[in-house]
Z-matrix of the N, CA and C atoms (Angstrom, degrees):
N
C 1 1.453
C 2 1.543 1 109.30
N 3 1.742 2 116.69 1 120.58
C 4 1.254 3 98.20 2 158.70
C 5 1.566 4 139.20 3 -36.87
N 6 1.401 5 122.17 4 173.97
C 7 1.186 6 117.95 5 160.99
C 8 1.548 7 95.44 6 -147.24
N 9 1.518 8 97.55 7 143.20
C 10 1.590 9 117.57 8 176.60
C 11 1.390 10 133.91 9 -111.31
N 12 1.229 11 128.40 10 157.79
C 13 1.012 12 107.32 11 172.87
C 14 1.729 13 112.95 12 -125.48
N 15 1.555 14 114.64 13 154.72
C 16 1.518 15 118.47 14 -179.62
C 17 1.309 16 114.11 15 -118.96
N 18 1.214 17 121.03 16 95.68
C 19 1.216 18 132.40 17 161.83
C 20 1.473 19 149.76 18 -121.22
N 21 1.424 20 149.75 19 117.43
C 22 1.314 21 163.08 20 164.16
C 23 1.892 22 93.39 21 -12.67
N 24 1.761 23 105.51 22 118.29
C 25 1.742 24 107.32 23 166.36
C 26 1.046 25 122.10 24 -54.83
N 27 1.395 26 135.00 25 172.54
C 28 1.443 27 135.99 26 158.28
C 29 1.005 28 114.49 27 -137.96
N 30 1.597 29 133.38 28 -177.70
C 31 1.565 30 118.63 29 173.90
C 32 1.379 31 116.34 30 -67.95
N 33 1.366 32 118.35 31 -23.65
C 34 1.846 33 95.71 32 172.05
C 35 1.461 34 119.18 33 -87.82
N 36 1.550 35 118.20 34 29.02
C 37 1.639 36 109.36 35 178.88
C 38 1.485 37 99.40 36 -81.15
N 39 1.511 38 79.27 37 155.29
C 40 1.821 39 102.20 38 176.62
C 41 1.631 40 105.46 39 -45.39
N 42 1.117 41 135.98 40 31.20
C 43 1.903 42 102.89 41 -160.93
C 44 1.080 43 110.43 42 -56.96
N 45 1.658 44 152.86 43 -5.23
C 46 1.662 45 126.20 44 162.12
C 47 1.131 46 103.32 45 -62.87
N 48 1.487 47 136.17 46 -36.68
C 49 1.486 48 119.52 47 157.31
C 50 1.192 49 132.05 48 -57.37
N 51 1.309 50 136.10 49 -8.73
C 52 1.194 51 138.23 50 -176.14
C 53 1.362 52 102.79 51 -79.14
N 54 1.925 53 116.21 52 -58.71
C 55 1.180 54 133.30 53 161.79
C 56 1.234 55 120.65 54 -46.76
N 57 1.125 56 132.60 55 -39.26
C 58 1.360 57 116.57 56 132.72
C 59 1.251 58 131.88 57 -0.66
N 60 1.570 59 108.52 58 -111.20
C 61 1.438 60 117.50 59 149.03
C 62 1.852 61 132.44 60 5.81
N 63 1.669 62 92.39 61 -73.59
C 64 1.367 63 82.21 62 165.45
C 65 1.962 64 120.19 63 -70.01
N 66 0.755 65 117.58 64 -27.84
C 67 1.690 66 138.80 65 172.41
C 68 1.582 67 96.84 66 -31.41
N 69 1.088 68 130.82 67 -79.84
C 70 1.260 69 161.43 68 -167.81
C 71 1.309 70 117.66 69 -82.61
N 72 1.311 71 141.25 70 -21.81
C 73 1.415 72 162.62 71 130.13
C 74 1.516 73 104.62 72 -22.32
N 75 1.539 74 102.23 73 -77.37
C 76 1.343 75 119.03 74 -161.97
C 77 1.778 76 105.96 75 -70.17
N 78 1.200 77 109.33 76 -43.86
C 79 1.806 78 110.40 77 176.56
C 80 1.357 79 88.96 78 -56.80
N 81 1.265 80 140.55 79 -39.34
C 82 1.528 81 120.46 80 -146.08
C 83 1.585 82 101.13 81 -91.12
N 84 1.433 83 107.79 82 -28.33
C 85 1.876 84 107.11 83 -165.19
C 86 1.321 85 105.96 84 -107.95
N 87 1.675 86 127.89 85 -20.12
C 88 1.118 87 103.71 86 -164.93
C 89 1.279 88 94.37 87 -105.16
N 90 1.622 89 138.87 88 -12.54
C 91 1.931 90 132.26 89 -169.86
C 92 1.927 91 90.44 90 -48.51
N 93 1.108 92 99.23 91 124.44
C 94 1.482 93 127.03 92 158.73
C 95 1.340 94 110.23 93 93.67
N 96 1.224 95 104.49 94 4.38
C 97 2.105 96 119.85 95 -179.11
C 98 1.816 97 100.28 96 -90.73
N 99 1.887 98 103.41 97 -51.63
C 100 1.292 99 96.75 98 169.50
C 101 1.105 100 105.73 99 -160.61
N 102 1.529 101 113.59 100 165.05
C 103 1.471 102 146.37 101 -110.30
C 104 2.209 103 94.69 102 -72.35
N 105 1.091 104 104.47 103 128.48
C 106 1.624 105 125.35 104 -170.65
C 107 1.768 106 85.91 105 -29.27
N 108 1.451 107 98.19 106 -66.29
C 109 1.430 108 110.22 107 -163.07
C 110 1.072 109 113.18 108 -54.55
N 111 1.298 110 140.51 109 -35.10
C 112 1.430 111 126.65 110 179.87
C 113 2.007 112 109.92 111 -72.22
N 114 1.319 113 110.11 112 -36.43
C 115 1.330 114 103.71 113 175.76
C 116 1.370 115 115.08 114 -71.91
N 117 1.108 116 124.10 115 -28.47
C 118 1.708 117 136.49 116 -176.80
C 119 1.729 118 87.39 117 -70.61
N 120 1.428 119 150.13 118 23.43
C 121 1.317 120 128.15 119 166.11
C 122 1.508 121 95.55 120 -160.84
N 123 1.721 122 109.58 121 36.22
C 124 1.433 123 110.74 122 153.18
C 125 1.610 124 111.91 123 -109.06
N 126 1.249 125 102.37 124 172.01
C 127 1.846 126 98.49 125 -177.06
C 128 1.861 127 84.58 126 -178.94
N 129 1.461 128 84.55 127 137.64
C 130 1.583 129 103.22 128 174.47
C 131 1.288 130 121.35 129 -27.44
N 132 1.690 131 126.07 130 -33.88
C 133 1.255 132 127.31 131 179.30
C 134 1.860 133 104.53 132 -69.43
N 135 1.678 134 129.18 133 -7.82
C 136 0.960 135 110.65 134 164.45
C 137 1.615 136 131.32 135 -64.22
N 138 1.053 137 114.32 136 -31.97
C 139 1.646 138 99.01 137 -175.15
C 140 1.582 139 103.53 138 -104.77
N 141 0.881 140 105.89 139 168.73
C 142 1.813 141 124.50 140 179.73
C 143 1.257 142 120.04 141 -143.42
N 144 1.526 143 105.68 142 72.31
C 145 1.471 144 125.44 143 156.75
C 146 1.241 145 112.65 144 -16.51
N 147 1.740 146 133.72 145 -79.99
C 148 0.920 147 153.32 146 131.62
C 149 2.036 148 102.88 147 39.09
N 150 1.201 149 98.10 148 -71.95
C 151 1.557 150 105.02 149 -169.54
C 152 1.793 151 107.51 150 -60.67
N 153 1.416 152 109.91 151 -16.53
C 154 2.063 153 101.18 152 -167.73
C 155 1.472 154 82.87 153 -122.95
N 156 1.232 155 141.09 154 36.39
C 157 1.432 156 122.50 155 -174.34
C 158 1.770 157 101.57 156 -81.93
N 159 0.986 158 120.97 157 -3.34
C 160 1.633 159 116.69 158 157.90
C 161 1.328 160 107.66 159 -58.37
N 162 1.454 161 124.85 160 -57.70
C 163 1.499 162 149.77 161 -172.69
C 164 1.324 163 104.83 162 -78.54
N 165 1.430 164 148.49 163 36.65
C 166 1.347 165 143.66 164 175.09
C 167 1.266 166 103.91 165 -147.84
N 168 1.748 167 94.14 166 146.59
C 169 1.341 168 115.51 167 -166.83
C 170 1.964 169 92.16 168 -133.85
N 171 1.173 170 107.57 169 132.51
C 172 1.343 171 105.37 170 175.23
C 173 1.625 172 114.19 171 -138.13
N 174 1.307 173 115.71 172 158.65
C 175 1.239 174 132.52 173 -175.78
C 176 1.282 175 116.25 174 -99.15
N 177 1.336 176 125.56 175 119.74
C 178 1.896 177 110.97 176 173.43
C 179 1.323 178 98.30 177 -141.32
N 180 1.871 179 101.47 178 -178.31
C 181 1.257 180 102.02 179 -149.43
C 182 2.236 181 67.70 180 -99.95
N 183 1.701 182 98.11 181 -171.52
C 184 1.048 183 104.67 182 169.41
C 185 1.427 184 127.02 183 -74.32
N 186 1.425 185 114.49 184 -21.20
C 187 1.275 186 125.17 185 175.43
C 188 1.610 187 102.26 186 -91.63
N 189 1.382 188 113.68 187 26.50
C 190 1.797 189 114.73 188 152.45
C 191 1.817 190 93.42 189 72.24
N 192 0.748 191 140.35 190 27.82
C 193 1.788 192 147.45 191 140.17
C 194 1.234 193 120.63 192 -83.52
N 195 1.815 194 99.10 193 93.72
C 196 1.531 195 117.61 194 164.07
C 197 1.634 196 125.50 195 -31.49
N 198 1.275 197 136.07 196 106.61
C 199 1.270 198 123.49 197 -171.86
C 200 1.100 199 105.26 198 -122.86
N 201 1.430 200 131.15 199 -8.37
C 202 1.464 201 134.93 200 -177.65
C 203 1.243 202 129.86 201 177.25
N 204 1.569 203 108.78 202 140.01
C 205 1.680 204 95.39 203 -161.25
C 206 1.925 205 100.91 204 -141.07
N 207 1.315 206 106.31 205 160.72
C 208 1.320 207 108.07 206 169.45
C 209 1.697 208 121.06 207 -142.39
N 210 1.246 209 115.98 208 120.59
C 211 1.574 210 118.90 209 162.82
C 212 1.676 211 129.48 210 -95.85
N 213 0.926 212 91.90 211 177.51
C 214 1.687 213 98.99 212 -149.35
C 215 1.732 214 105.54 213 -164.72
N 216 1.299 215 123.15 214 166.93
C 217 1.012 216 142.21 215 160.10
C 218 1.602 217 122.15 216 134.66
N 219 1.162 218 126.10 217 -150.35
C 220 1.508 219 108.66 218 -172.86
C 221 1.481 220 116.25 219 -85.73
N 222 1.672 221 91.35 220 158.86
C 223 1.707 222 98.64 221 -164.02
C 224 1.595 223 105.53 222 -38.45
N 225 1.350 224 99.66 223 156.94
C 226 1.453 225 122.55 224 157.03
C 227 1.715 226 118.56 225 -104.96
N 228 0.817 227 100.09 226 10.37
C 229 1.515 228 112.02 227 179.94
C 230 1.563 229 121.96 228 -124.18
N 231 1.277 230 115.89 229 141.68
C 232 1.526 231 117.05 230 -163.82
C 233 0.912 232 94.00 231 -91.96
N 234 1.433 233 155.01 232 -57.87
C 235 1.347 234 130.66 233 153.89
C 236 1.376 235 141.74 234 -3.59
N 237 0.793 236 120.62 235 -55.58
C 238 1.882 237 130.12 236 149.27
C 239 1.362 238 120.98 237 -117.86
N 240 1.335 239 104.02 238 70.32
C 241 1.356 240 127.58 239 145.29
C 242 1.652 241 123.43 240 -52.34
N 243 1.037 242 107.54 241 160.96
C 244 1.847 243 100.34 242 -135.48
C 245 1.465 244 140.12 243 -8.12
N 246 1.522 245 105.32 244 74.61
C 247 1.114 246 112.98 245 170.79
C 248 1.561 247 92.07 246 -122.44
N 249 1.742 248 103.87 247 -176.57
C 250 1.778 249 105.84 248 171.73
C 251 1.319 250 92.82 249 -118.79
N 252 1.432 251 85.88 250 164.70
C 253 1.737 252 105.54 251 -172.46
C 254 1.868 253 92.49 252 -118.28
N 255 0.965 254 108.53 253 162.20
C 256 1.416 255 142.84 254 160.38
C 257 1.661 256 102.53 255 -100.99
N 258 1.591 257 115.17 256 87.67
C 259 2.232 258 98.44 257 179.25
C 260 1.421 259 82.08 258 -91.06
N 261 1.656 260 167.76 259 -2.13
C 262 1.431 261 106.82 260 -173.81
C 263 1.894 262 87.46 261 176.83
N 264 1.571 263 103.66 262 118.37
C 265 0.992 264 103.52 263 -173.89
C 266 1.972 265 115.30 264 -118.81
N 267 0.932 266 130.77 265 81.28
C 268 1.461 267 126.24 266 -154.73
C 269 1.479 268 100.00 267 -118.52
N 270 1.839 269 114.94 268 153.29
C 271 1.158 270 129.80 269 -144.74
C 272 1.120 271 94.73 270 -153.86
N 273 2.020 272 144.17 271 117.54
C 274 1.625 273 114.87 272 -167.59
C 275 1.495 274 87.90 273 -79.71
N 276 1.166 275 106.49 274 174.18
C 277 1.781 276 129.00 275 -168.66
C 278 1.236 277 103.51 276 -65.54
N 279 1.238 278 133.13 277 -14.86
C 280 1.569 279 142.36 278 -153.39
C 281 1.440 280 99.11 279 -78.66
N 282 1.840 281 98.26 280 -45.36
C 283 1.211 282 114.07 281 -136.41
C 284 1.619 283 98.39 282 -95.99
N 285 1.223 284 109.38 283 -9.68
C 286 1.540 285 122.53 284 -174.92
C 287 1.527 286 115.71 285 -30.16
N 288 1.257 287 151.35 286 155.66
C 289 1.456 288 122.51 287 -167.36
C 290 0.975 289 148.28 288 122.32
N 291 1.608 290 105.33 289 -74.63
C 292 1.558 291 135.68 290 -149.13
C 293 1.599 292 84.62 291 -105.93
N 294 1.134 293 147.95 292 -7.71
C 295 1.511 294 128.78 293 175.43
C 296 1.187 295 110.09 294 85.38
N 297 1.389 296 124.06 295 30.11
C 298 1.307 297 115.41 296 -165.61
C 299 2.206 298 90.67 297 -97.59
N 300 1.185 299 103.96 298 -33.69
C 301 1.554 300 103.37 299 174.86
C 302 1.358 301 108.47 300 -50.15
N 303 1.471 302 126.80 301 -74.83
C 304 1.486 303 123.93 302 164.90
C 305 1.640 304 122.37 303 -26.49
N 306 1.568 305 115.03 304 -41.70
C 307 1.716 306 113.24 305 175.83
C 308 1.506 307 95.44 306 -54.96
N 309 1.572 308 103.49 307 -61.17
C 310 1.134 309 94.11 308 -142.64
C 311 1.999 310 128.26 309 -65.19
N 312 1.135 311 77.20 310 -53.87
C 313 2.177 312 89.46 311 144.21
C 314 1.026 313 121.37 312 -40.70
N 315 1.541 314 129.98 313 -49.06
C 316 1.639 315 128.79 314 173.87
C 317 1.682 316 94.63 315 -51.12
N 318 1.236 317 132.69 316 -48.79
C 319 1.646 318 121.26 317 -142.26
C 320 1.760 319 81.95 318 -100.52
N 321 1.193 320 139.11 319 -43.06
C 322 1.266 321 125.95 320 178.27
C 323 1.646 322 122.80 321 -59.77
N 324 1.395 323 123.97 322 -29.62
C 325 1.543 324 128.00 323 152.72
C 326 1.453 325 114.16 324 -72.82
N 327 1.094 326 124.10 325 -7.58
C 328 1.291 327 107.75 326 178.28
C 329 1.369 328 114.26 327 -79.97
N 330 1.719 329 99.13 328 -41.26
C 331 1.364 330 97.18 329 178.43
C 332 1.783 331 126.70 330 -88.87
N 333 1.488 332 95.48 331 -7.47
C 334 1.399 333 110.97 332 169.94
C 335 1.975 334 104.35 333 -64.54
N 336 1.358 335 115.28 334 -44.27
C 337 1.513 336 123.81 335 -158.53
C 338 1.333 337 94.91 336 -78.40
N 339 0.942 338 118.97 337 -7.93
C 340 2.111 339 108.78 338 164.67
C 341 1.215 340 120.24 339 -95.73
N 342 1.768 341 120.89 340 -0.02
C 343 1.580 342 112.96 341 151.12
C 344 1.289 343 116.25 342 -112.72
N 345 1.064 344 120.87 343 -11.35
C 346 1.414 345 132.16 344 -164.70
C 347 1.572 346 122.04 345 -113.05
N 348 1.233 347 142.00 346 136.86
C 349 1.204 348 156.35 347 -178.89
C 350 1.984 349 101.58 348 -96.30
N 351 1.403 350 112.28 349 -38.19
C 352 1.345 351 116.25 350 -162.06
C 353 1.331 352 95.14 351 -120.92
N 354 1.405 353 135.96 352 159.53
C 355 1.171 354 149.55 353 145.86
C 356 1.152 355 135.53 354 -152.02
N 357 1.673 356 131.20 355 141.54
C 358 1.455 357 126.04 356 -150.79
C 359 1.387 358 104.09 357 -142.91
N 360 1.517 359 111.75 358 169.26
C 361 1.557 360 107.05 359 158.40
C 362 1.421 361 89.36 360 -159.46
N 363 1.655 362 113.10 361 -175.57
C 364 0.680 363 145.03 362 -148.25
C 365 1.701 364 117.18 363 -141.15
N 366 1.501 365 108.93 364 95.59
C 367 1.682 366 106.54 365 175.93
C 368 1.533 367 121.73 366 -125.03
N 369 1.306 368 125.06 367 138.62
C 370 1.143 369 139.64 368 143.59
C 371 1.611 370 105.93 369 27.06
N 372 1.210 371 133.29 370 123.36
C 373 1.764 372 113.77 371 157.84
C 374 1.324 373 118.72 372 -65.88
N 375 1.302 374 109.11 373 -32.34
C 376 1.550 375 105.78 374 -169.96
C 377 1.291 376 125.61 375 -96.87
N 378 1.318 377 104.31 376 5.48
C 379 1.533 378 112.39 377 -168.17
C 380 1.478 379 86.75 378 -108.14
N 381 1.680 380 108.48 379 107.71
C 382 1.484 381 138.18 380 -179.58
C 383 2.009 382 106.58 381 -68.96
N 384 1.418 383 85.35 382 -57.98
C 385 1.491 384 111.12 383 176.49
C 386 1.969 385 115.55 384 -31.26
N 387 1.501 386 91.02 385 -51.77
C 388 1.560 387 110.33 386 -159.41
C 389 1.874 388 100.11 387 -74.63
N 390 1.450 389 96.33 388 -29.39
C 391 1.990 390 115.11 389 -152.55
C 392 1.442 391 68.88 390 -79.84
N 393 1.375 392 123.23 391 -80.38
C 394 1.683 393 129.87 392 -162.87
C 395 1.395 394 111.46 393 -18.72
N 396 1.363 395 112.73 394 -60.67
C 397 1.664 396 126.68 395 -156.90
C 398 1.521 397 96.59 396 -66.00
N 399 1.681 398 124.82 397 -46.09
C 400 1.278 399 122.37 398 -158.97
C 401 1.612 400 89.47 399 -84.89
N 402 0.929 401 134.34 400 -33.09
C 403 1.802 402 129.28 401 178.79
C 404 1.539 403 98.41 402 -56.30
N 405 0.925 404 102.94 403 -37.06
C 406 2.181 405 101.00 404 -169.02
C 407 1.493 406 85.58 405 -89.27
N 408 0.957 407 125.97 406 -32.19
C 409 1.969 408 94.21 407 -169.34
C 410 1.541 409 93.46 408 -115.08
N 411 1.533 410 116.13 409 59.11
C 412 1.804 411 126.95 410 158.08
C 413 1.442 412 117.99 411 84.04
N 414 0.846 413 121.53 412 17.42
C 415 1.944 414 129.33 413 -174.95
C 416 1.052 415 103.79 414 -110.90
N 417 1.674 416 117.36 415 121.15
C 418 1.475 417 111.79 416 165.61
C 419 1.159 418 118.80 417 -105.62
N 420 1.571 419 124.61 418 164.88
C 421 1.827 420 104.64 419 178.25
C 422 2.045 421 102.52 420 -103.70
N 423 1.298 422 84.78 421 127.17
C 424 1.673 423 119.72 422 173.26
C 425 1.695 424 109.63 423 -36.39
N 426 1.287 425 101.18 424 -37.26
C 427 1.860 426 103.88 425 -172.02
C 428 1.624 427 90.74 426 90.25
N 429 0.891 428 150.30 427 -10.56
C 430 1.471 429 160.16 428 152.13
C 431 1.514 430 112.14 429 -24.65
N 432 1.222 431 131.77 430 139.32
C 433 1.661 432 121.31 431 156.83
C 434 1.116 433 93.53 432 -136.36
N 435 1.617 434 120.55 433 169.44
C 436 1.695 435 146.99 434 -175.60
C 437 1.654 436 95.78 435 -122.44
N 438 1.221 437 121.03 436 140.89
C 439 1.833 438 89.18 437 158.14
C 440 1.629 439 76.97 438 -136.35
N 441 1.766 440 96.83 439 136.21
C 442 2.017 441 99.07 440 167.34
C 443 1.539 442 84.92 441 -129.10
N 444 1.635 443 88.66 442 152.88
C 445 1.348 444 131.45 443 176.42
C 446 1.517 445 97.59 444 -76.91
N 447 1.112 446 111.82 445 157.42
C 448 2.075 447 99.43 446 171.51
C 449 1.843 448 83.17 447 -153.66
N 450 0.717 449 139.15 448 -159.44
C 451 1.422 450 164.23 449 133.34
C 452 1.559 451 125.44 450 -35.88
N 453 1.333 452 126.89 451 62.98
C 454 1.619 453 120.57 452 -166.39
C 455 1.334 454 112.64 453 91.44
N 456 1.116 455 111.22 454 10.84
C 457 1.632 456 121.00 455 161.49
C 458 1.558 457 136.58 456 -163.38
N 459 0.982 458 102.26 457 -179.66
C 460 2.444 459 114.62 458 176.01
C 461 1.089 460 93.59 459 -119.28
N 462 1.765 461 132.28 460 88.70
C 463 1.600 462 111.66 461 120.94
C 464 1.101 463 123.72 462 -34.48
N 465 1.450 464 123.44 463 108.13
C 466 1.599 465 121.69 464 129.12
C 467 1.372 466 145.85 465 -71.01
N 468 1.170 467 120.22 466 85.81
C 469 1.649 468 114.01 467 -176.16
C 470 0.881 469 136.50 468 -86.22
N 471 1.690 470 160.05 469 146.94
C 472 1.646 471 146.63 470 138.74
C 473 1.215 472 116.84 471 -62.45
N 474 1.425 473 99.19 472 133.25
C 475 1.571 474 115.87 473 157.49
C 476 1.623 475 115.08 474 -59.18
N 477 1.187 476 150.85 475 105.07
C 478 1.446 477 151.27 476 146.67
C 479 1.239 478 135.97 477 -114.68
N 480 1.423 479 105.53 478 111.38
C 481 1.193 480 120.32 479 -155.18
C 482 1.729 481 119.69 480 -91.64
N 483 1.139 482 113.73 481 149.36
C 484 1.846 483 105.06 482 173.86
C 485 1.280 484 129.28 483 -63.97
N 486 1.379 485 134.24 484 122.80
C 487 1.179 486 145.57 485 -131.84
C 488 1.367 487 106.69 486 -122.71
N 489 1.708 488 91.97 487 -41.99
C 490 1.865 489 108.51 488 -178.88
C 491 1.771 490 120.67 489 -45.62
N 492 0.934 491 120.98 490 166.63
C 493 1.442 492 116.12 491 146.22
C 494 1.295 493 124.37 492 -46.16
N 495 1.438 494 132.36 493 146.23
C 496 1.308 495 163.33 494 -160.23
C 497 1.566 496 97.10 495 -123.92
């Protein structure tokens, strides 16, 4: 059995590995969720871990291989203004399984539930997979939608909010 580890980033984490992560995440879950063209002109140099590494919680193997990471912190949305958000929870496909999604959410509400009373995120409509997991570990969906424009496509997302105990 593997063993993992869960821990809060710092300034010396790998983040091109993190970006990574999301890199390879997103080719794997979203091809046919949204539009070819917008994923055909992403590449690891899109996100920058780097900027929320206060707000990140990541998963590695023991031999120090990033496999999954999660950010968090207060809303991004004027709509729920001071509440926390959950922005981005990714797991590489490998790793699917092993509970490392559940770690990693457990340690990102924990530290979210000491400023926050409310907490939300934001997923995909079509990604069944993603809605499922957060319904089983206390998230309900709001009836809420987001729709963003991006570059060659319509995200559609749900609002689902934390349901669990506080």
């Amino acid at each position: 059995m593997t063993e993992f580890i869960i821990k809060p980033t710092e300034p010396s984490t790998d983040f091109a590995a993190i970006a990574q992560v999301y890199y390879q995440t997103w080719m794997a879950t979203y091809r046919g969720l949204i539009a070819d063209g917008y994923l055909q002109q992403l590449s690891p140099s899109t996100w920058h871990p780097e900027r929320r590494w206060r707000n990140t919680i990541i998963a590695s193997t023991t031999k120090g291989e990033i496999v999954g990471v999660c950010s968090f912190g207060p809303s991004r949305m004027d709509t729920h203004t001071g509440w926390g958000e959950i922005y981005s929870l990714y797991v590489l496909p490998a790793y699917h399984g092993a509970g490392l999604g559940r770690k990693l959410l457990d340690a990102a509400m924990t530290r979210l539930r000491t400023k926050y009373d409310h907490i939300f995120l934001l997923v995909l409509v079509g990604n069944q997979a993603a809605q499922g997991f957060y319904r089983h570990v206390g998230f309900g969906d709001t009836g809420k939608r987001r729709t963003d424009q991006v570059p060659g496509a319509t995200l559609k997302e749900a609002y689902m909010e934390w349901r669990g105990e506080l």
